[in-house]
N, C-alpha and C positions, 0 to 999 in steps of 0.2 A: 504494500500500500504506500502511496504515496498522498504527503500532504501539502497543501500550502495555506498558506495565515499572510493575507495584506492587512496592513492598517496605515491609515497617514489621510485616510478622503476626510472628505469636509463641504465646508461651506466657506468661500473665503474672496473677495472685492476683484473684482478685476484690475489685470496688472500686480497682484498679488502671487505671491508663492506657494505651493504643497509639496511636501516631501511622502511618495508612495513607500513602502516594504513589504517584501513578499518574503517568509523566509517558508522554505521547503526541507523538507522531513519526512522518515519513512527509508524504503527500500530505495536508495538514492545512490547510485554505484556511479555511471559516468554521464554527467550531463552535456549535452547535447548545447541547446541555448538556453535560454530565459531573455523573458521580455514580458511587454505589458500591450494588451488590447484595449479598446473601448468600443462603447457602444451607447448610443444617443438615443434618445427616444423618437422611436418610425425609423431608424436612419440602421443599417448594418452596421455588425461591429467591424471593428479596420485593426488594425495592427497599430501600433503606437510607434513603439520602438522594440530591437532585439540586440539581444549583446551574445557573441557566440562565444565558446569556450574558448575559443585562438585570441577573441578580446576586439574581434571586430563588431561595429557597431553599426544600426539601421536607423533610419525614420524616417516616419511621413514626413510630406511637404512641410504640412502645414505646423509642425512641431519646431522643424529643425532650427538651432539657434536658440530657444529656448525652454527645449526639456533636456535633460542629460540623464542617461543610464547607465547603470553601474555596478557593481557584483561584489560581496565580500564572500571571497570563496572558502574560505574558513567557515564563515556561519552558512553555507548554501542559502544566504541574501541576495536580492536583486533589489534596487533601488530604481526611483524615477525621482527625479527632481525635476518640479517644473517650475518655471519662473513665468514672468510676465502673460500669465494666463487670462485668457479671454472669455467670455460667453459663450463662444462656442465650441471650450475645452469642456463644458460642462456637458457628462459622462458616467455610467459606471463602470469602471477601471475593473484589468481581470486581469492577473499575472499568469503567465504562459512557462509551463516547463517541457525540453524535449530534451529524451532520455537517447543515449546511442543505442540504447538494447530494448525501445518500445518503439512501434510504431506509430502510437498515438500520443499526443501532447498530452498536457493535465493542466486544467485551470484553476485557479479559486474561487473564491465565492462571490467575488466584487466587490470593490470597495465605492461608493459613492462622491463623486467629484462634481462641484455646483459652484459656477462662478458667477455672480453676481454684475451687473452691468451698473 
């Protein structure tokens, strides 16, 4: 079994900062990537950002320059920092794990992200 536990969402002004974590646990042998998805209400979820095990890094357009990801691979944490957040970052955030020995990811449970205009 595998787990993961985000905490960091909120309710916070636009232009304003969130710090996401996602720490993963369980039968956790070699990870793959981590990263974070979102998902808007009426709207798909998209991929946010992904950091892979070599340490290379992804994201949306519309992120880039102001969210940063990041991994403390001792605690199997993945982090999002996001700064100058907007209106329409407001989302429920889902950390993404992919294993080399699964086929299938594993997400958590979402965490709630609401920015205020």
């Amino acid at each position: 079994q595998v787990q993961l536990v985000e905490s960091g969402g909120g309710l916070v002004q636009a232009g304003g900062s969130l710090r996401l974590s996602c720490a993963a646990s369980g039968n956790i042998f070699s990870i793959n990537a981590m990263g974070w998805d979102r998902q808007a209400p009426g709207k798909q979820r998209e991929v946010v950002a992904a950091l892979a095990s070599g340490g290379s890094t992804n994201y949306t357009d519309s992120v880039k320059g102001r969210f940063t990801i990041s991994r403390d691979n001792a605690k199997n944490t993945v982090y999002l920092q996001m700064n100058s957040l907007k209106p329409e970052d407001t989302a429920v955030y889902y950390c993404t794990l992919s294993l080399t020995d699964s086929p299938y990811p594993y997400w958590g449970q979402g965490t709630q992200v609401t920015v205020s205009s």
